[in-house]
PyMOL CGO cylinders between C-alpha atoms (Angstrom):
from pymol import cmd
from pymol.cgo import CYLINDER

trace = [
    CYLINDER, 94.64, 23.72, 55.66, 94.33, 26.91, 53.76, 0.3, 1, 1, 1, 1, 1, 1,
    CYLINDER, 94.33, 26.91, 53.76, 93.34, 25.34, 50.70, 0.3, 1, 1, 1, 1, 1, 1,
    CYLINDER, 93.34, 25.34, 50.70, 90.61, 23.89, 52.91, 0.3, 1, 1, 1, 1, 1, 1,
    CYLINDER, 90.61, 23.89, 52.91, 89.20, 27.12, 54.17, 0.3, 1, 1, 1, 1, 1, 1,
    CYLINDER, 89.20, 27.12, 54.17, 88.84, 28.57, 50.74, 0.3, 1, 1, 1, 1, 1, 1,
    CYLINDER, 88.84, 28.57, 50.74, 86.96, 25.81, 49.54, 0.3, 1, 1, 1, 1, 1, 1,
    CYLINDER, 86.96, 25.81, 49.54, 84.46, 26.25, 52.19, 0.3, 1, 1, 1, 1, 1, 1,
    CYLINDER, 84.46, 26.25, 52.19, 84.70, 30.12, 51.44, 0.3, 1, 1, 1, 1, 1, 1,
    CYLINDER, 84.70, 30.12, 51.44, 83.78, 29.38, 48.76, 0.3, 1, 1, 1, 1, 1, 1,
    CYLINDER, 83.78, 29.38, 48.76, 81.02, 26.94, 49.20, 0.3, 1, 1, 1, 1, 1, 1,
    CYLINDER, 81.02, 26.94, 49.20, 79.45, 29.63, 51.29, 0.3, 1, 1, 1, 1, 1, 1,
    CYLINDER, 79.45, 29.63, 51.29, 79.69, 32.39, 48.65, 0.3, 1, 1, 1, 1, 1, 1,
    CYLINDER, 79.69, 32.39, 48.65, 78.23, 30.22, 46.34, 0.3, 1, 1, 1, 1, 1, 1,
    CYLINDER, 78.23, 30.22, 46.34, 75.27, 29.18, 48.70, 0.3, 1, 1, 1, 1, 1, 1,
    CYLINDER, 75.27, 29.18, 48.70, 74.31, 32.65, 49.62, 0.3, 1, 1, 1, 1, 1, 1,
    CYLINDER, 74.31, 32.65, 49.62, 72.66, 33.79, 46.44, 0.3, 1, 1, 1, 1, 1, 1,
    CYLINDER, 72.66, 33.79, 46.44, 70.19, 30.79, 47.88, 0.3, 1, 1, 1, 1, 1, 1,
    CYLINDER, 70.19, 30.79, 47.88, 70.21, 31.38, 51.12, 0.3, 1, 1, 1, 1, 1, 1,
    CYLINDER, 70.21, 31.38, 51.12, 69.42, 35.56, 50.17, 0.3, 1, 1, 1, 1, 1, 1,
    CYLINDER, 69.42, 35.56, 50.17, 66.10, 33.87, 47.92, 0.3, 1, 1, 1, 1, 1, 1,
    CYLINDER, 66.10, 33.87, 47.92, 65.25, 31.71, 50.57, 0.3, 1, 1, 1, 1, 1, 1,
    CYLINDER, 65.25, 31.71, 50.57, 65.05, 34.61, 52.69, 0.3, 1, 1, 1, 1, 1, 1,
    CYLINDER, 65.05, 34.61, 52.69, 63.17, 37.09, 50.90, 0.3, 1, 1, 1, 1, 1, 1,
    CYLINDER, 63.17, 37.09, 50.90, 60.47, 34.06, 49.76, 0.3, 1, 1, 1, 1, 1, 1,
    CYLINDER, 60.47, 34.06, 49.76, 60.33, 33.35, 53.66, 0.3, 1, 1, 1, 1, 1, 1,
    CYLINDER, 60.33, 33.35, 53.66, 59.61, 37.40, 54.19, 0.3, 1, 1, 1, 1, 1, 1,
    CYLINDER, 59.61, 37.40, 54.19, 57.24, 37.58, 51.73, 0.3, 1, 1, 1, 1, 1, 1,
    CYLINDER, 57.24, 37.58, 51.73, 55.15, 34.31, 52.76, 0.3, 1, 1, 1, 1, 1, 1,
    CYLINDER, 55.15, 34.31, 52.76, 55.60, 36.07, 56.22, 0.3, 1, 1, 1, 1, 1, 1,
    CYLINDER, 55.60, 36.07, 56.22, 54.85, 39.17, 55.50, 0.3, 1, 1, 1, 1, 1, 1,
    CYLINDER, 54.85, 39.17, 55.50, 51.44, 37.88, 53.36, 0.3, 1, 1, 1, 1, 1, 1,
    CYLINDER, 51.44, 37.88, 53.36, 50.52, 35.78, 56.51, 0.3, 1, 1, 1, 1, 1, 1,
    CYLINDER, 50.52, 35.78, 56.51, 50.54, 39.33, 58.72, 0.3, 1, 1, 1, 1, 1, 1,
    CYLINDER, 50.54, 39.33, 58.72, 48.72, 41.26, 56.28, 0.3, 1, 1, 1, 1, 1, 1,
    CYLINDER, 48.72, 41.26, 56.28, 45.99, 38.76, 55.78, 0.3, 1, 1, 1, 1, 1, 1,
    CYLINDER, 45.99, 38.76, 55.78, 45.59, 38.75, 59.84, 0.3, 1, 1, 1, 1, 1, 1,
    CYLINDER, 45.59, 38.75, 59.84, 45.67, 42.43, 60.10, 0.3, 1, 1, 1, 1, 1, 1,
    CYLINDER, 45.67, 42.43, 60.10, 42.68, 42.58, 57.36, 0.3, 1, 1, 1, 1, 1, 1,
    CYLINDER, 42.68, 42.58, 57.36, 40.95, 39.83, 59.56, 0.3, 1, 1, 1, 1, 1, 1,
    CYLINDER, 40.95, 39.83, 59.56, 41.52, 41.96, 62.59, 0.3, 1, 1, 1, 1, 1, 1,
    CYLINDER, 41.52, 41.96, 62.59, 40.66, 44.96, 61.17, 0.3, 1, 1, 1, 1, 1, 1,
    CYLINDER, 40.66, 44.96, 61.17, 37.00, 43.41, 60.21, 0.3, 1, 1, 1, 1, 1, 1,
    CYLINDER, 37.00, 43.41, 60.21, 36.79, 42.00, 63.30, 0.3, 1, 1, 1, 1, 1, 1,
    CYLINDER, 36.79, 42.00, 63.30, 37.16, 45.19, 64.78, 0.3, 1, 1, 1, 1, 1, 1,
    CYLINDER, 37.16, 45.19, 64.78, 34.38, 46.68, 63.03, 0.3, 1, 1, 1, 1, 1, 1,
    CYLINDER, 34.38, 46.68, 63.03, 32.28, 43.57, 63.66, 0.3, 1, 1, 1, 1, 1, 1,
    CYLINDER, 32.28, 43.57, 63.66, 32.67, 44.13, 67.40, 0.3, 1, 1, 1, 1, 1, 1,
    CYLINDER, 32.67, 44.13, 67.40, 31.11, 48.20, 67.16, 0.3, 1, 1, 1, 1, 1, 1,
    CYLINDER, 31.11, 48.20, 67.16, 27.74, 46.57, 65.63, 0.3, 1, 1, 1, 1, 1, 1,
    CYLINDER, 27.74, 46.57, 65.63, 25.21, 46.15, 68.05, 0.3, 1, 1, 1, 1, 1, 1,
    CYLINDER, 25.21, 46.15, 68.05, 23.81, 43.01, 66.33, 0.3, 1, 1, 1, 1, 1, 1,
    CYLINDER, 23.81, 43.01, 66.33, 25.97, 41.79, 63.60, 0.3, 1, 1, 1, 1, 1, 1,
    CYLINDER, 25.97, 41.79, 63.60, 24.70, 39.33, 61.08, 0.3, 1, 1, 1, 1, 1, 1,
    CYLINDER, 24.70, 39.33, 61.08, 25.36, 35.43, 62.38, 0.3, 1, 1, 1, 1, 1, 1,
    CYLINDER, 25.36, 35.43, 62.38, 26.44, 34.29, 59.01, 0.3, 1, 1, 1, 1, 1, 1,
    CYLINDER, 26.44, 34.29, 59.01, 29.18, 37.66, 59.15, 0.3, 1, 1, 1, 1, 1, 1,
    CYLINDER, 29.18, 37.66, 59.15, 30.28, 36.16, 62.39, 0.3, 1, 1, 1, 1, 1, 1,
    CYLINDER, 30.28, 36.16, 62.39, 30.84, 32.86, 61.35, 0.3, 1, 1, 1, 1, 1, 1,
    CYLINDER, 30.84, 32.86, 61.35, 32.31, 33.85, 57.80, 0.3, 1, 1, 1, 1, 1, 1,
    CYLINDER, 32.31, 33.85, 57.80, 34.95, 35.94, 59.88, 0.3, 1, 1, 1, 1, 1, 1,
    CYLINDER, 34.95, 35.94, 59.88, 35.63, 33.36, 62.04, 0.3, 1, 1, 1, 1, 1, 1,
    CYLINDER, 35.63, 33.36, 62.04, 36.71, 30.89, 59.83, 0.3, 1, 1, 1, 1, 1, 1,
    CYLINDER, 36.71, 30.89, 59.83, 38.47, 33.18, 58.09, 0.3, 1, 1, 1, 1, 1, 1,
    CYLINDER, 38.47, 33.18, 58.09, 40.37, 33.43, 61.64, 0.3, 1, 1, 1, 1, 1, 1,
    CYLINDER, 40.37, 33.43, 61.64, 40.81, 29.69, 61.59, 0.3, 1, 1, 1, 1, 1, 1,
    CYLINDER, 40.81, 29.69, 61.59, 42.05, 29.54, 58.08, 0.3, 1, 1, 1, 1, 1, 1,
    CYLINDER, 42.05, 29.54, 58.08, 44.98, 32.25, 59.14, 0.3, 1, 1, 1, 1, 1, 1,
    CYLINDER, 44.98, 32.25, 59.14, 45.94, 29.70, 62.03, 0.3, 1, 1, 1, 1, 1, 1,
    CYLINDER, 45.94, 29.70, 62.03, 45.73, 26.48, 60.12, 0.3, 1, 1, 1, 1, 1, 1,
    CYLINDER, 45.73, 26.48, 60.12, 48.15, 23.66, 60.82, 0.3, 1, 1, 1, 1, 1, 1,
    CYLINDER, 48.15, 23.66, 60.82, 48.23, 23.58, 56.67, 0.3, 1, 1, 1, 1, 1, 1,
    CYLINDER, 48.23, 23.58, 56.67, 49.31, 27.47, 56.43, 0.3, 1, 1, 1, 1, 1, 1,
    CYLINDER, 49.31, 27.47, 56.43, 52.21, 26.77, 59.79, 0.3, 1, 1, 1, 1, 1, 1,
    CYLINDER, 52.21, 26.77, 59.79, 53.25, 23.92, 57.98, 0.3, 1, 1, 1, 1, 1, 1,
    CYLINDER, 53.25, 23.92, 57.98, 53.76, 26.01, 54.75, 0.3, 1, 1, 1, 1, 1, 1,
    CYLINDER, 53.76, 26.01, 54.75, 55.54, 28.63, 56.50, 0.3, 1, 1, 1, 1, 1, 1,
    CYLINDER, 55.54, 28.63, 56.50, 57.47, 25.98, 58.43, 0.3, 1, 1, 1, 1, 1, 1,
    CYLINDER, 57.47, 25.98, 58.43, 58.82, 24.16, 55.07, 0.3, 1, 1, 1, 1, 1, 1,
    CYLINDER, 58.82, 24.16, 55.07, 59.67, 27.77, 54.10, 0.3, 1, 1, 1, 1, 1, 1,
    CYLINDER, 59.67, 27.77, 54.10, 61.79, 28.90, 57.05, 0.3, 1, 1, 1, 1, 1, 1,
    CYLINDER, 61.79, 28.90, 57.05, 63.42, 25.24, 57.69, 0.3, 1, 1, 1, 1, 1, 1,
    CYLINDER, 63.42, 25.24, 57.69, 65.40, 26.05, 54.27, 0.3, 1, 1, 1, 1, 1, 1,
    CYLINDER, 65.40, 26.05, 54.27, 66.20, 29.27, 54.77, 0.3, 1, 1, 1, 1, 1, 1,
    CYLINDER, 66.20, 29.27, 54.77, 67.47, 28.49, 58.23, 0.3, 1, 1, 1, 1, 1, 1,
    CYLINDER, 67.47, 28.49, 58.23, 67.78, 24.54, 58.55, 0.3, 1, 1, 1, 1, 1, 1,
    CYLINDER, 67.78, 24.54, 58.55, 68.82, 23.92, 62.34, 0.3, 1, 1, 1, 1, 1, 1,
    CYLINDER, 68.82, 23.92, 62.34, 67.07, 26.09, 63.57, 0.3, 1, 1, 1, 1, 1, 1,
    CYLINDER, 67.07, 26.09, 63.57, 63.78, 24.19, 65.40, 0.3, 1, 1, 1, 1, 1, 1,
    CYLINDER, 63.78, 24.19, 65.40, 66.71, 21.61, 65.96, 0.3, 1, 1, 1, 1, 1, 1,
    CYLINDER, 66.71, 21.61, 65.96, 68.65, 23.89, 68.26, 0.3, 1, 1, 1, 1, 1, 1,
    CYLINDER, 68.65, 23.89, 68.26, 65.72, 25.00, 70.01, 0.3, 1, 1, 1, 1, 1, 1,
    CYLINDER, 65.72, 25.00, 70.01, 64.58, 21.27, 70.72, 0.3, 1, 1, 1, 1, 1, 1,
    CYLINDER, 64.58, 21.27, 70.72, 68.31, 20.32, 71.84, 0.3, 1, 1, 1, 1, 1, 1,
    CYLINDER, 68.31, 20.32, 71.84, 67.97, 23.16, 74.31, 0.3, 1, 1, 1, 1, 1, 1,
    CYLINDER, 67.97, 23.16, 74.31, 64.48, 22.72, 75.48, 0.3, 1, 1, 1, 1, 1, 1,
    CYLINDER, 64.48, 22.72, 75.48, 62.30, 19.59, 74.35, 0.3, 1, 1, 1, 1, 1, 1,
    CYLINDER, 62.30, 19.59, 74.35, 59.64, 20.14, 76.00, 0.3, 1, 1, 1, 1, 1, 1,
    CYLINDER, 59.64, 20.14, 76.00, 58.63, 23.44, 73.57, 0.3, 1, 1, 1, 1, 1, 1,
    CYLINDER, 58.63, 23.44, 73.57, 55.21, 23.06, 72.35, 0.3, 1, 1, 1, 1, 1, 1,
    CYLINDER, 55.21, 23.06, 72.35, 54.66, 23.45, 68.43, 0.3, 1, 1, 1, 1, 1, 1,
    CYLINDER, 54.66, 23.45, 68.43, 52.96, 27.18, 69.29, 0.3, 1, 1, 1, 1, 1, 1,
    CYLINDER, 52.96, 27.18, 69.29, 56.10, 27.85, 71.62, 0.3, 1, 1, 1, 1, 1, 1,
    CYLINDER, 56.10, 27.85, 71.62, 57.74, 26.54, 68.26, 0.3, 1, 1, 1, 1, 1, 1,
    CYLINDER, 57.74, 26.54, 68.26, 56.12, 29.14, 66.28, 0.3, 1, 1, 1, 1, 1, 1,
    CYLINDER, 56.12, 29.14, 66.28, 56.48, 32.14, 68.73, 0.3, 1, 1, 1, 1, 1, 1,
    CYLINDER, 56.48, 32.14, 68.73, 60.21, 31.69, 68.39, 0.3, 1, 1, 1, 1, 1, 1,
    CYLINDER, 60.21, 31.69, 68.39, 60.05, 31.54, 64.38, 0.3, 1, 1, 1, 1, 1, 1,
    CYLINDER, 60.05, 31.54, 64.38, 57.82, 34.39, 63.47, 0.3, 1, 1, 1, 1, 1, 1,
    CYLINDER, 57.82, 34.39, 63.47, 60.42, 37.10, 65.71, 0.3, 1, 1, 1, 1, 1, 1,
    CYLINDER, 60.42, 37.10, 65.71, 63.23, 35.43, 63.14, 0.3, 1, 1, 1, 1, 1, 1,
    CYLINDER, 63.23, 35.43, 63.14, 60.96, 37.07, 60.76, 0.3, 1, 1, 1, 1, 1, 1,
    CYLINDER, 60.96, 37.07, 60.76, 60.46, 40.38, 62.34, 0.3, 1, 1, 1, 1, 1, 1,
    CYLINDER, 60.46, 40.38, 62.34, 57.52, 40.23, 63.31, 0.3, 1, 1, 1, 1, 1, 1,
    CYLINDER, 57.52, 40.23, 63.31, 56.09, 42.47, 65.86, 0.3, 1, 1, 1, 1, 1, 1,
    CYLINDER, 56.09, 42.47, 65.86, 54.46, 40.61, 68.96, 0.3, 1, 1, 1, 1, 1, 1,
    CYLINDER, 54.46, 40.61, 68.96, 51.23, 42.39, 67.58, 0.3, 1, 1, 1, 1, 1, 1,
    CYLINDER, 51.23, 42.39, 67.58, 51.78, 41.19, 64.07, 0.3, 1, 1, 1, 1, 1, 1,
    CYLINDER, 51.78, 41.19, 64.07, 52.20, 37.45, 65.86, 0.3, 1, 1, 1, 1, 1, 1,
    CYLINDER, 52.20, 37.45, 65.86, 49.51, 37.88, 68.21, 0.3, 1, 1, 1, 1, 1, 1,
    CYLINDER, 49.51, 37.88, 68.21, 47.34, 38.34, 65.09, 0.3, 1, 1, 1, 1, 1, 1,
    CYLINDER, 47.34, 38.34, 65.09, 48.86, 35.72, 62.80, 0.3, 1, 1, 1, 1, 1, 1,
    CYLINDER, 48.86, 35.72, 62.80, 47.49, 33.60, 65.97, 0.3, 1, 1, 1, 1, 1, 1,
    CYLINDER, 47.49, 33.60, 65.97, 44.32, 35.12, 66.93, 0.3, 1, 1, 1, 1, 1, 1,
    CYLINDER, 44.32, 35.12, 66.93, 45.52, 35.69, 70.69, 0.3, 1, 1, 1, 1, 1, 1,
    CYLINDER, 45.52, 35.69, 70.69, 46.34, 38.72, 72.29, 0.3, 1, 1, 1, 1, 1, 1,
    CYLINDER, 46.34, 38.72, 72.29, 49.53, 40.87, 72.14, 0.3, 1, 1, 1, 1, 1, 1,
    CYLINDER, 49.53, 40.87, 72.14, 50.02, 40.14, 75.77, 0.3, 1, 1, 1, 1, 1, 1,
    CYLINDER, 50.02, 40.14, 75.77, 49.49, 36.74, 74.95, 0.3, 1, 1, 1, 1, 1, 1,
    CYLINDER, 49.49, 36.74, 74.95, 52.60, 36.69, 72.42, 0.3, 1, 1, 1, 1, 1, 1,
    CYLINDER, 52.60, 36.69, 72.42, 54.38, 38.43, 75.20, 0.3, 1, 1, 1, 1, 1, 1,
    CYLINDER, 54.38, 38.43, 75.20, 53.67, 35.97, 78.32, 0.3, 1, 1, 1, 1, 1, 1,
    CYLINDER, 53.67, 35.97, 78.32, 54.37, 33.36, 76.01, 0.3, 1, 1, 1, 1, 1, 1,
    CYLINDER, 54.37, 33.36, 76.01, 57.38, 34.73, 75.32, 0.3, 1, 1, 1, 1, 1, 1,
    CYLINDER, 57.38, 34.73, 75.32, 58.53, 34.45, 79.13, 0.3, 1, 1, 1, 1, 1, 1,
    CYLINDER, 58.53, 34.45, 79.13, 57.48, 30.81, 79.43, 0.3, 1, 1, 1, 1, 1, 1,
    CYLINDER, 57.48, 30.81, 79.43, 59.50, 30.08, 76.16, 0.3, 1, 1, 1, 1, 1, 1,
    CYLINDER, 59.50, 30.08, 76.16, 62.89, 32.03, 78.13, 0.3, 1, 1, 1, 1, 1, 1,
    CYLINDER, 62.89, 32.03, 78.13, 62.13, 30.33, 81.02, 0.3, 1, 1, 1, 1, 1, 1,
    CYLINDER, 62.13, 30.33, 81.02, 62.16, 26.72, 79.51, 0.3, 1, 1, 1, 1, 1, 1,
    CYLINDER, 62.16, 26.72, 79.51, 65.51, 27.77, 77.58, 0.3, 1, 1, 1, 1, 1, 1,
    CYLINDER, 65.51, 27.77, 77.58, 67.08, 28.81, 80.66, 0.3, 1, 1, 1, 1, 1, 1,
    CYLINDER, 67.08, 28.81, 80.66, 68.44, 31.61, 79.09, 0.3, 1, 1, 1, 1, 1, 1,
    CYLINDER, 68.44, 31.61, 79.09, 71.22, 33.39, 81.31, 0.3, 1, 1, 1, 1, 1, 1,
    CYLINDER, 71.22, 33.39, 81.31, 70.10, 36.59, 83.31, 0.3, 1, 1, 1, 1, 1, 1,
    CYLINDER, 70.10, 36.59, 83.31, 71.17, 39.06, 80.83, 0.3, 1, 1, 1, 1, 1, 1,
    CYLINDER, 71.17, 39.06, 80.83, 70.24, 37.58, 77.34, 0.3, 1, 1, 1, 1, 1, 1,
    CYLINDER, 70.24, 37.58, 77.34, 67.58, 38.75, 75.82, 0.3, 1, 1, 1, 1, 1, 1,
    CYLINDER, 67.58, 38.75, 75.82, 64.97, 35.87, 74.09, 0.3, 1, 1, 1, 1, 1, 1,
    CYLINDER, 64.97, 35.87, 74.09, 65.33, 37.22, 70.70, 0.3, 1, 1, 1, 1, 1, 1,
    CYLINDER, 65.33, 37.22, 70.70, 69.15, 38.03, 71.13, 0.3, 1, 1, 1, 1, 1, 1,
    CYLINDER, 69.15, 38.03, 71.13, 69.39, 33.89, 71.18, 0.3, 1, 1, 1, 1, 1, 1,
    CYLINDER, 69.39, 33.89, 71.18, 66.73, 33.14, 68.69, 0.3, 1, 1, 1, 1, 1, 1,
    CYLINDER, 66.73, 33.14, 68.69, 68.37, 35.50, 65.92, 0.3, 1, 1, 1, 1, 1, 1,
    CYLINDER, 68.37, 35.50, 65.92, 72.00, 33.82, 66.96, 0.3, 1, 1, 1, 1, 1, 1,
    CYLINDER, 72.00, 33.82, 66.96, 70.81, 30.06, 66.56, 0.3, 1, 1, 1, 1, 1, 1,
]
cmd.load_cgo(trace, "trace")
């Protein structure tokens, strides 16, 4: 039995090197994804101030928007943060299948630590958005009274 622990000790130590690069590529794809939105918001801040902005300027931002939210660039991070943590969308979908794929993504981006107005921007809604959201999501866990929705996600 001993001999059988220290194997998978040692399995483990060997694995975490990888599991330490999957982590910091996942941060850094993150961390690119919330940058890029904050850029977007930050123009689209300064769009809204001019009286009569340019149509094409509207339209260029806007799918810029759209290109942040894209099922290609989820599906990218997805990839990404299924290796880094593999059961993770698993054990949320045991728990609750009904989730919706943006619930989905609402519980992966906190993982990250991301900020609800970091998410809220990755997804061109509202910070209150990210944070009603949020309820819903405990709510269809059925998370006990005192546990806290990213107290679960970051033990799963």
């Amino acid at each position: 039995m001993a001999a059988r622990l220290e194997i998978v000790d040692l399995n483990m130590r060997r694995r975490e090197p990888e599991l330490d690069a999957k982590n910091r590529e996942l941060s850094a794809k993150a961390a690119h994804l919330a940058q890029t939105s904050s850029i977007i918001e930050t123009f689209r801040d300064a769009l809204a101030k001019i009286p009569m902005p340019d149509p094409m300027l509207v339209e260029l931002l806007e799918e810029m928007s759209g290109s942040i939210s894209s099922e290609d660039e989820w599906e990218s991070f997805k990839m990404h943060f299924e290796a880094a943590h593999p059961r993770f969308f698993a054990a949320l979908l045991e728990r609750a299948p009904q989730l919706w794929p943006t619930e989905l993504r609402l519980c992966a981006y906190p993982r990250m630590n991301l900020s609800s107005k970091q998410i809220g921007a990755m997804l061109n809604v509202r910070e209150s958005s990210v944070n009603n959201n949020r309820s819903r999501i405990r709510s269809k866990l059925d998370l006990p009274g005192g546990q806290a929705l990213l107290d679960y996600l970051f033990s799963l």
